[in-house]
TIBA-227989 format. One record per residue (C-alpha): residue in one letter; x, y, z. Coordinates in Angstrom, 3 decimals. Layout:
N
r,px,py,pz
A,X,Y,Z;
...
REM end
This chain:
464
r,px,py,pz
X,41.660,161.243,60.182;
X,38.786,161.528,57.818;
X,36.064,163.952,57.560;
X,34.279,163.919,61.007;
X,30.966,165.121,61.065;
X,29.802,166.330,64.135;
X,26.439,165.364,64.889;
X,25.135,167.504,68.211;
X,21.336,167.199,68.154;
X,19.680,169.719,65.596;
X,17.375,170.751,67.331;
X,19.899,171.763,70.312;
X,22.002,173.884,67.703;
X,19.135,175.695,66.391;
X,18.362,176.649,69.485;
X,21.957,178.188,70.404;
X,21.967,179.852,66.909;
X,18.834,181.520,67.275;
X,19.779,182.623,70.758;
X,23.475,184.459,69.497;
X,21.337,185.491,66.236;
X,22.042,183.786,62.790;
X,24.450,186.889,61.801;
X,26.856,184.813,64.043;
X,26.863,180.824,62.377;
X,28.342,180.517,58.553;
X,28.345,177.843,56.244;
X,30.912,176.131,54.241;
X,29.654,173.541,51.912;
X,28.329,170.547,54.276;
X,30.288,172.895,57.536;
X,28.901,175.281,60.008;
X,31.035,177.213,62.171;
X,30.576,179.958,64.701;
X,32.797,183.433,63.835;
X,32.270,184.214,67.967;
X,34.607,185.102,69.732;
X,32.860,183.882,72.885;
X,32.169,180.444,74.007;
X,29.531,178.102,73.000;
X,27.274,176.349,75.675;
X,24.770,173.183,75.622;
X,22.631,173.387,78.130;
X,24.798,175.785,79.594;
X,23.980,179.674,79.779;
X,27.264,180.715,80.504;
X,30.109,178.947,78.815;
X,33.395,179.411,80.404;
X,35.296,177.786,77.575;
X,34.789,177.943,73.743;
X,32.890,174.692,74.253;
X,31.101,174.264,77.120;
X,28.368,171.005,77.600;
X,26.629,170.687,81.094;
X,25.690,167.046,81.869;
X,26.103,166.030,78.170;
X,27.630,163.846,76.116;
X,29.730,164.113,73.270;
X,29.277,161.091,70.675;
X,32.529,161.359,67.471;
X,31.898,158.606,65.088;
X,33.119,158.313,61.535;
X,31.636,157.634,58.567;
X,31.649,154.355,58.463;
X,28.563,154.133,61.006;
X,28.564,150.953,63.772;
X,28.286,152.283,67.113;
X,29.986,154.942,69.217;
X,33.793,154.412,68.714;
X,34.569,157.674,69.897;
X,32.771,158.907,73.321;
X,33.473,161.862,75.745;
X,31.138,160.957,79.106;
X,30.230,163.261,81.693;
X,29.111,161.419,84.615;
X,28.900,164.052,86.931;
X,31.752,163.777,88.766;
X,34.953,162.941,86.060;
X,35.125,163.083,82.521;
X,35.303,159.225,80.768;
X,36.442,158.558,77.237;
X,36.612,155.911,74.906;
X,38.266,155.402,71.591;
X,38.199,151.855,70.061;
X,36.996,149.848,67.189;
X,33.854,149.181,68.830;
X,35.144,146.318,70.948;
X,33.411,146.748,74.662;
X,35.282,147.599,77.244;
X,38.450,149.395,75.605;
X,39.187,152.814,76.102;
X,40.620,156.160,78.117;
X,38.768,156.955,81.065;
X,39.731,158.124,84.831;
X,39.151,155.862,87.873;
X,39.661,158.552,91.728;
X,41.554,160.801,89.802;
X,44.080,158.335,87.750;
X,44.388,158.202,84.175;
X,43.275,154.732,82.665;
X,44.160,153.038,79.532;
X,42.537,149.751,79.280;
X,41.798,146.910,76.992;
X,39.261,144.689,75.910;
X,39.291,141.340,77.734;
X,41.549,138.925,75.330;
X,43.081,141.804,73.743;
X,46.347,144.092,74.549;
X,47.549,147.278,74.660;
X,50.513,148.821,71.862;
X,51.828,152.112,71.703;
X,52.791,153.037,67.923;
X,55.061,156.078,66.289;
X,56.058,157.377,63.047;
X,55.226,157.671,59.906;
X,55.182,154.161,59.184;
X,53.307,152.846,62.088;
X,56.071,150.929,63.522;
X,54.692,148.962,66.839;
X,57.317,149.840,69.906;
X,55.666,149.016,73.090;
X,52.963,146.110,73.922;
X,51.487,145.071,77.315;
X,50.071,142.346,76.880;
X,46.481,140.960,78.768;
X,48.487,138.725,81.245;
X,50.610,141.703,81.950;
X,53.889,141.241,79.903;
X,55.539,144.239,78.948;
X,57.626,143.859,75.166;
X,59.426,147.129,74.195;
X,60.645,145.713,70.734;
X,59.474,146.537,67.131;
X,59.001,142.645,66.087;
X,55.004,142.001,66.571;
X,56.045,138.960,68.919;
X,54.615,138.906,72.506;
X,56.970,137.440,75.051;
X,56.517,135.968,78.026;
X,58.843,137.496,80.630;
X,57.404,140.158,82.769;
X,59.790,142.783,81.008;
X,61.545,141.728,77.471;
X,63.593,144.784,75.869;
X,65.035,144.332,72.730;
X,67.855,147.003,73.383;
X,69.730,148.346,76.130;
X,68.788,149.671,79.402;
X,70.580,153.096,80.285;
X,70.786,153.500,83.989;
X,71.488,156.155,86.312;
X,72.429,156.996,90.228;
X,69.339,156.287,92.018;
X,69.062,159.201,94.340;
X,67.857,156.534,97.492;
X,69.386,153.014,98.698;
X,66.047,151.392,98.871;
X,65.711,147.258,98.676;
X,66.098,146.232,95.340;
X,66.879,149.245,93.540;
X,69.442,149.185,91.050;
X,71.092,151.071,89.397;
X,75.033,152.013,86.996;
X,77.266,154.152,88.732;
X,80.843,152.839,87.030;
X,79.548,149.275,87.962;
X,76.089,147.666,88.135;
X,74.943,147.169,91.348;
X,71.758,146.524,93.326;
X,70.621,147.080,97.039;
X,70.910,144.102,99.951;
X,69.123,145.492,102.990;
X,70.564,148.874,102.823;
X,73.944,148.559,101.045;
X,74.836,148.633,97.241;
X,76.368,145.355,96.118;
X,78.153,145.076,92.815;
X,76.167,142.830,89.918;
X,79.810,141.866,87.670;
X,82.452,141.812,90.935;
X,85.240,142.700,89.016;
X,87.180,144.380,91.980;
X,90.090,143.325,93.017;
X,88.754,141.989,96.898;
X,85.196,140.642,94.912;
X,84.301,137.339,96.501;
X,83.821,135.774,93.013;
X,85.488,136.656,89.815;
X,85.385,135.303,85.746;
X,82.807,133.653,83.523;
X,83.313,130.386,84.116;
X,84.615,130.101,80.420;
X,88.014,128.512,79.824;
X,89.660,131.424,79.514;
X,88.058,132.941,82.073;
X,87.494,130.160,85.002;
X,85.486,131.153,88.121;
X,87.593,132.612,90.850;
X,86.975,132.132,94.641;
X,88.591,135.564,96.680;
X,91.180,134.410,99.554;
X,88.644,135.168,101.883;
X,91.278,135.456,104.681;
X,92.546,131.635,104.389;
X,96.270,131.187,104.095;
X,98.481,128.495,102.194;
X,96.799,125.459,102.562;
X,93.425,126.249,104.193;
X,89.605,125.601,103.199;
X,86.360,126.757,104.059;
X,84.396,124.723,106.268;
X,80.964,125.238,107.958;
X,81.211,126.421,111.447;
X,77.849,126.276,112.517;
X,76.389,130.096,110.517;
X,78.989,130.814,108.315;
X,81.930,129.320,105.924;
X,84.888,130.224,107.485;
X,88.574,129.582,106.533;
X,90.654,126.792,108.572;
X,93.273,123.664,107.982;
X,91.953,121.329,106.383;
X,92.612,118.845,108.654;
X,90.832,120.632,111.820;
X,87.380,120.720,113.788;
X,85.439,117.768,114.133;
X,84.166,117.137,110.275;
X,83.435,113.288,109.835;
X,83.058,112.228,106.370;
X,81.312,108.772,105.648;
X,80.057,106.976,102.882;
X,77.323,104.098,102.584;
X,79.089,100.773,100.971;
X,82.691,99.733,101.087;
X,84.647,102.945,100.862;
X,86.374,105.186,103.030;
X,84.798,106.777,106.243;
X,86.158,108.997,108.575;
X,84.500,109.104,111.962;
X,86.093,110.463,115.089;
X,89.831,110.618,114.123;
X,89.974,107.099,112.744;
X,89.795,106.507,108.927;
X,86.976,103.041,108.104;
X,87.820,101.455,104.547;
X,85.680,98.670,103.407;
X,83.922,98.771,107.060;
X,83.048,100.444,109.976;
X,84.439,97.591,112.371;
X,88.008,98.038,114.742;
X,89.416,100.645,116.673;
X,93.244,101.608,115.052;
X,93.371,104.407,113.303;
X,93.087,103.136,109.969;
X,91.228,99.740,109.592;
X,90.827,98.209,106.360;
X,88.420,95.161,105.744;
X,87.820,93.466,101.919;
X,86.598,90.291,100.668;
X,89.697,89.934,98.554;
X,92.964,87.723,100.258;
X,94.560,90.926,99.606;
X,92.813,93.525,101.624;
X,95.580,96.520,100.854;
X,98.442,96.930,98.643;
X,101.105,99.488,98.823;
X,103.547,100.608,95.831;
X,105.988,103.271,94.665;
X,106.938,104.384,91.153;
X,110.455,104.115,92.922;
X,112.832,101.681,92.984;
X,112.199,101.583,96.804;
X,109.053,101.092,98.321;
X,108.117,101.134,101.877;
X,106.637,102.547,105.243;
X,108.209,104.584,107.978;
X,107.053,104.588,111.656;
X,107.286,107.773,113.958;
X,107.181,107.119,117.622;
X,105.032,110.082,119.851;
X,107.466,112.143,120.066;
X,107.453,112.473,116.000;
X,111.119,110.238,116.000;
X,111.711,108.236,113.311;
X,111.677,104.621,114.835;
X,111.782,101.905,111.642;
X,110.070,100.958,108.785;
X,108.772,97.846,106.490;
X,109.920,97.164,102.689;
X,111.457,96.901,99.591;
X,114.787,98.542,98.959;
X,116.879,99.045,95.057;
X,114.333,96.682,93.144;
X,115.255,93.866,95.370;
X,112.152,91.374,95.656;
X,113.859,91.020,99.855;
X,111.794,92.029,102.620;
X,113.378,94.390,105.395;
X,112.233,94.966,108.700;
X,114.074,97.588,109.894;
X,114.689,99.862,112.910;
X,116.847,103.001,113.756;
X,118.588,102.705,116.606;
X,116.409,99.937,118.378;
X,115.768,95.985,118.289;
X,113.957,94.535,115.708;
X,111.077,91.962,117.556;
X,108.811,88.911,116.208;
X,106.169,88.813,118.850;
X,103.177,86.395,119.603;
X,100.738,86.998,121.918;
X,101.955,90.497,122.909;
X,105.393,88.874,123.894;
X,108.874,89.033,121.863;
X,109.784,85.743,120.469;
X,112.567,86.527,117.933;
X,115.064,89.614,118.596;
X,117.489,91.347,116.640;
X,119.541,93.658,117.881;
X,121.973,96.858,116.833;
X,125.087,94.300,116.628;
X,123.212,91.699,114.544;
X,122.969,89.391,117.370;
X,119.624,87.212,117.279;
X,117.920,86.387,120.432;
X,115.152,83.081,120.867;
X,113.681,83.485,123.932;
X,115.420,86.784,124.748;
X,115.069,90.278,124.025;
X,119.250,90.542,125.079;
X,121.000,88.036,123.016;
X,124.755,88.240,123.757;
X,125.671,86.195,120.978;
X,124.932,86.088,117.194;
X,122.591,83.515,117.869;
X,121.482,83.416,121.662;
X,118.695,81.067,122.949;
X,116.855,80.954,125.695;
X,115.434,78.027,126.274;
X,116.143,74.033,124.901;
X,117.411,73.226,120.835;
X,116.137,70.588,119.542;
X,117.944,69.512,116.316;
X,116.759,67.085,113.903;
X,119.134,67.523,111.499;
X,123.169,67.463,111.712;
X,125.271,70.534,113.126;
X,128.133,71.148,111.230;
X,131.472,73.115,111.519;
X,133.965,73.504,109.396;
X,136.868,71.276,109.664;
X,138.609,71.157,105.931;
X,142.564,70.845,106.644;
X,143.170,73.556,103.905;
X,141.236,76.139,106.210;
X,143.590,75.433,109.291;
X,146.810,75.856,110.510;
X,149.081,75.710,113.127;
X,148.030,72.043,113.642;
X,149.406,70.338,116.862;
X,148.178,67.196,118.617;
X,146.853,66.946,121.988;
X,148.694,65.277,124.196;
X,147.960,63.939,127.711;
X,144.237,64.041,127.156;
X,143.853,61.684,129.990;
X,145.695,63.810,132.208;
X,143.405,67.030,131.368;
X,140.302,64.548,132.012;
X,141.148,63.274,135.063;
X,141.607,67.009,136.411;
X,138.154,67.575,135.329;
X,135.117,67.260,137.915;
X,131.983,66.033,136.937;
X,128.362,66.667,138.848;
X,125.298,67.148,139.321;
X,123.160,70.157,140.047;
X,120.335,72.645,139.541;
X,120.052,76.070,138.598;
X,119.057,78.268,141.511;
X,115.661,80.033,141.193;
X,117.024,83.709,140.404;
X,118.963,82.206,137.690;
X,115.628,80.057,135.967;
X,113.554,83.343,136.791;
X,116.280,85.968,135.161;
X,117.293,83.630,132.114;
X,114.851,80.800,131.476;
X,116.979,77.988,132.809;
X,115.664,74.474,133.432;
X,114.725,73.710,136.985;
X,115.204,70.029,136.658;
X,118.836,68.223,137.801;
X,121.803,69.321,134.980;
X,124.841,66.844,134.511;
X,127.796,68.588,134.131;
X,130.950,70.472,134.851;
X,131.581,73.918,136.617;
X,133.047,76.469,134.534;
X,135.275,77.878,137.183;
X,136.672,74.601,137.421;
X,137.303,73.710,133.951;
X,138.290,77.296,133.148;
X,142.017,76.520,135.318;
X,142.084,73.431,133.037;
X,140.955,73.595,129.416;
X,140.921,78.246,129.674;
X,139.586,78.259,125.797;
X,136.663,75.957,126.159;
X,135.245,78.429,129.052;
X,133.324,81.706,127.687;
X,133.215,84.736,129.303;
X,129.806,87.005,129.140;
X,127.749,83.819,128.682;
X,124.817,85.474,130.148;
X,124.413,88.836,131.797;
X,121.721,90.366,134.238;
X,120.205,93.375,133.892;
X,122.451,95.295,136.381;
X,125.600,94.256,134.295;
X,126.961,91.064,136.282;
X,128.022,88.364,133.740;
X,128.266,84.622,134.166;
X,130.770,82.065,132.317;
X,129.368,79.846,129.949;
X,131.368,76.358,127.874;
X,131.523,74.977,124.817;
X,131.137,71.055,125.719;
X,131.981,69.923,122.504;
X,135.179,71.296,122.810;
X,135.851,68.275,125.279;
X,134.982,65.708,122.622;
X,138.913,66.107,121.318;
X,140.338,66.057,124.825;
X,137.939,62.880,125.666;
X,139.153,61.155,122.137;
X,142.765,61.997,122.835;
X,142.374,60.381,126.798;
X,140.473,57.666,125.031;
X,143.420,57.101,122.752;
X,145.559,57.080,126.050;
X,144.342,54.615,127.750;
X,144.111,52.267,124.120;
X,147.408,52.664,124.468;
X,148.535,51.845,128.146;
X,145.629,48.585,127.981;
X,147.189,47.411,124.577;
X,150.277,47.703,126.734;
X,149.006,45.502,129.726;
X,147.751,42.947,128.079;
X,150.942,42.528,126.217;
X,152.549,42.609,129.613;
X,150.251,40.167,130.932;
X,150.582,37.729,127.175;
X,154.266,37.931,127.954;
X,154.194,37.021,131.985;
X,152.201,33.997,131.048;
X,154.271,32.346,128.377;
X,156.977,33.180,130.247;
X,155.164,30.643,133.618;
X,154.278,28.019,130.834;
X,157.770,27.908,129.159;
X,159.165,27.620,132.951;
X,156.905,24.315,133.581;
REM end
């Protein structure tokens, strides 16, 4: 610091110098100094330091003149001071007993060392604190331009924090780690690629999520509690157990509505595709499909029937043996109906000569006829009720009857109640060879009369 020249009033000096006697005060050049070894006191009679002012003021201002830079004040109860360039306001001074360091309004505060001057602490006037040597003023609360050394804080109060082997900081009253690297930490990594984010297992097994239970995520199957997920628009909703796509209209588990022809479409990277069906008791029961690239369609069961059904009742049945039931839900025959067949087109059997053999005419057709008892009746009202007979009047023949007659054109098992009793059943057009054989029969025996008769009368006419 340059030359500072004390300037205490003259006339104030003189005074103390005259009272210790000039043999005391010496001069050096432009300096006066005291060779005492007792104290000095303004407008004090007994010093108890070397300096000692009483209700005065000190004023230290260099040479360059402009106003009181430097000032000690005494204002009868603390000591104020104030160093500055002059700008109002800045300085040291003490406020009920603290030490203050202010300055001037617009300005800040910086904290210098070494030789050099270097700059390594600013606060700044909105209260910014930058420890760093650059002469920029950030504006975080706290920047450092370093590290931070931290030790054990000796108490657990809210929001300390401090390093002991890991950084951690205070929650209510118990230290929680900043990084989480331990092995049970509910989140570990970076979230860079080689270091994703890891959730801990939190107590969920294989399989499990965490769901909200009401306060708290909790682990639990994913496919438990009541969670209902929805969506506005035409995709998927779940509400209530039953999955909505396209809609929120039906009641089935899952309903599916579009404005396509084609509201769903199911397909398999194999060369099968189709759908199973479990019954309540988790059995497999059938399934619908494709099977070995085949462009067929299968309905298929497991060990039941196989039923077309309109208006909640079975129309077409298949069963186990391959039999196929119209109008019955028992067919006892490979095709089995219930009910009248109307034909418009021609039925057909097979009748080539090369598929047959053991060929053998019929003979006395128009004895087996005549043994044969035609009538008329109805079918009684169990029999209409248990197998959808007609009701109206039936011509025909009774099987019992024709069965000691023509045995292979009589069926047994026909039709069969529920409790097991069976009924006999015939194939009428088995008669059609019989009838054309007793036809044939009776050709004969009238080609005979009339020759008979031809004969008798040219035999009268030849007489005459």
């Amino acid at each position: 610091m340059k030359t500072i020249i004390i300037k205490l009033i003259t006339f104030t000096i003189a005074v103390a110098i005259c009272t210790v006697g000039f043999g005391q005060w010496a001069t050096s050049g432009t300096d006066i100094y005291n060779t005492n070894t007792g104290g000095v006191g303004i407008n004090k009679t007994n010093p108890s330091t070397g300096l000692h002012l009483f209700e005065r003021n000190v004023i230290i201002e260099n040479n360059g003149g402009g106003g009181s830079h430097g000032v000690l004040l005494y204002n009868g109860s603390q000591l104020n001071g104030r160093f500055s360039s002059g700008a109002s306001g800045a300085g040291l001074t003490s406020y009920n007993g603290s030490l203050l360091l202010r300055s001037s309004d617009g300005f800040h505060i910086d904290f210098w060392t070494g030789a050099t001057s270097l700059k390594r602490m600013s606060l700044s006037e909105t209260g910014n604190l930058t420890i760093d040597d650059s002469p920029t003023w950030f504006n975080e609360k706290l920047y450092v331009d370093g590290g931070i050394r931290m030790g054990v804080a000796l108490q657990n109060l809210f929001g300390t924090m401090q390093y002991n082997s890991d950084f951690e900081g205070v929650v209510g009253s118990t230290w929680e780690s900043f990084t989480q690297t331990t092995t049970d930490a509910t989140l570990s990594g970076n979230g860079q690629s080689t270091s994703p984010v890891g959730l801990a297992q939190q107590g969920a097994s294989s399989g499990q999520v965490l769901k909200w239970n009401g306060s708290s995520w909790a682990p639990s199957n994913d496919n438990a509690g009541s969670s209902v997920w929805t969506q506005v628009g035409f995709n998927a909703q779940y509400l209530t157990g039953k999955v909505y796509i396209g809609g929120t209209a039906g009641g089935s588990s899952i309903n599916v509505h579009g404005s396509a022809p084609s509201v769903a479409r199911f397909s398999s990277t194999s060369s099968s595709s189709y759908a199973q069906f479990f019954n309540g008791a988790n059995n497999y029961v059938g399934y619908v499909g494709s099977f070995n690239g085949a462009n067929d369609m299968d309905f298929g069961s497991s060990t039941g029937k196989v039923h077309l059904v309109t208006a909640i009742n079975p129309r077409l049945t298949a069963d186990l043996a391959g039999n196929i039931g119209i109008g019955t839900t028992n067919p006892l025959h490979k095709l089995h109906v219930n009910g009248d067949v109307a034909v418009a087109g021609q039925i057909i059997h097979p009748s080539d000569r090369n598929l047959k053999e053991n060929i053998q005419p019929i003979e006395n057709g128009l004895s087996l006829i005549n043994q044969l008892n035609p009538a008329t009746y109805n079918y009684n009202a169990e029999a209409s009720d248990n197998h959808g007979l007609p009701t109206n009047q039936q011509y025909g023949l009774i099987a019992q009857d024709v069965q000691k007659v023509l045995p292979t054109i009589v069926k047994e098992n026909t039709l069969q109640d529920e409790d097991g009793t069976s009924y006999l059943g015939m194939d009428y057009e088995k008669l059609i060879p019989v009838l054309i054989q007793a036809v044939k029969e009776l050709s004969t025996e009238n080609n005979q009369l009339v020759n008979r008769i031809e004969a008798l009368e040219n035999s009268e006419t030849s007489s005459k």
